[in-house]
VEXMARVEX-449816 format. One record per atom (N, C-alpha, C): x, y, z; residue in three letters. Coordinates in steps of 0.1 Angstrom, whole numbers, plus 5000, padded with zeros to 4 digits. Each point is the difference from the previous one (the first is absolute). Example, Ala and Ser with C-alpha at 12.3 -4.5 7.8 and 13.67 -1.06 7.14 Angstrom:
<nodes>
513249435078ALA499150125000ALA500950125000ALA499650114993SER500950115000SER499250115008SER
</nodes>
This chain:
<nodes>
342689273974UNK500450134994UNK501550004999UNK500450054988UNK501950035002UNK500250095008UNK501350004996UNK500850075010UNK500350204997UNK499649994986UNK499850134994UNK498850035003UNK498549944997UNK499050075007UNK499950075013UNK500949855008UNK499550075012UNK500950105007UNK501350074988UNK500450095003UNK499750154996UNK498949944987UNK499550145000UNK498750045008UNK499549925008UNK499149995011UNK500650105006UNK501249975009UNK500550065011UNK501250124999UNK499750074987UNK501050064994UNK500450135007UNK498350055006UNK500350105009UNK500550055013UNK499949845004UNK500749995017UNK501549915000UNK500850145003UNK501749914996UNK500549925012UNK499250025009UNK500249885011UNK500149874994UNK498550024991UNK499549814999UNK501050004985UNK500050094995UNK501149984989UNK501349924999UNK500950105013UNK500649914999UNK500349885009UNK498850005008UNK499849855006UNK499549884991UNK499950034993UNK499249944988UNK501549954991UNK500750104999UNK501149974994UNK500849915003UNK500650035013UNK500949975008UNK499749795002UNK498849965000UNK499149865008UNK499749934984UNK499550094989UNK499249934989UNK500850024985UNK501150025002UNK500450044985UNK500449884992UNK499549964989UNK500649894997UNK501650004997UNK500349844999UNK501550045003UNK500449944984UNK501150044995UNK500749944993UNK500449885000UNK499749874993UNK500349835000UNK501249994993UNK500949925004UNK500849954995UNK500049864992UNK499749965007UNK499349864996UNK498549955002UNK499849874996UNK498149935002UNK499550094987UNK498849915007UNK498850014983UNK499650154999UNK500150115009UNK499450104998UNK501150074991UNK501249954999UNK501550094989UNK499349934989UNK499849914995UNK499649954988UNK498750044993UNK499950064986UNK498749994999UNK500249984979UNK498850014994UNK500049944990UNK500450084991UNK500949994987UNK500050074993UNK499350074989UNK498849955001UNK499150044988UNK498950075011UNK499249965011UNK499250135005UNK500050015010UNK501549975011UNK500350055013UNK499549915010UNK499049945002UNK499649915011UNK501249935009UNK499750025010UNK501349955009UNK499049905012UNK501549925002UNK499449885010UNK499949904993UNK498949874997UNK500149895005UNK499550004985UNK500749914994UNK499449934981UNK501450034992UNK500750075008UNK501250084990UNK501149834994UNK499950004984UNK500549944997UNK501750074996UNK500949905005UNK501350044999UNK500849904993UNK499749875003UNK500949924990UNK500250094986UNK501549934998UNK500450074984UNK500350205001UNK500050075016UNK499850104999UNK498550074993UNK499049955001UNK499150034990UNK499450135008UNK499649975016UNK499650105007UNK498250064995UNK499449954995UNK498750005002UNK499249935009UNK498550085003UNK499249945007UNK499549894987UNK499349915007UNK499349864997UNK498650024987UNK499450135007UNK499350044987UNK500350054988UNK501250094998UNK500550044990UNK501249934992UNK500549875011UNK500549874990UNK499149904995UNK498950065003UNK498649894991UNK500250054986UNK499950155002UNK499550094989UNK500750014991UNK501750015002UNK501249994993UNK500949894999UNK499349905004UNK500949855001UNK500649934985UNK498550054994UNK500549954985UNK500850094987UNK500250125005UNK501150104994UNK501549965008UNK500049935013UNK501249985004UNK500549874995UNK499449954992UNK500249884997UNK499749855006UNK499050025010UNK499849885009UNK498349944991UNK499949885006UNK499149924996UNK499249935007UNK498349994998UNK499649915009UNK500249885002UNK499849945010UNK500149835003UNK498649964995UNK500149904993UNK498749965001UNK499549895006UNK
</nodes>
């Protein structure tokens, strides 16, 4: 469950609120795979292609490879 559901779980006891807050908030990254994510439909983490600055995931440089001008090997 995220971290939003399970804050509207406990929405009405401000103890666990903001214990909840205080132990589980996600943090802001500065760096690593979770800062990075694709620029066509957001997926973040692990496939992100960056050579060339391209910054896509792996599936949507399948889909767009050949509008960027790349080509298969055969």
């Amino acid at each position: 469950m995220s971290y939003q559901g399970i804050l509207q779980q406990v929405k009405d006891n401000n103890n666990k609120v903001e214990k909840l807050k205080k132990h589980n908030e996600p943090k802001d990254r500065g760096f690593g795979k979770s800062k990075r994510k694709c620029r066509r439909c957001g997926r973040r983490g692990r496939g992100i292609i960056r050579k060339y600055d391209l910054y896509y995931c792996r599936q949507c440089f399948r889909e767009v490879a050949e509008n960027l001008g790349f080509k298969k090997m055969d």
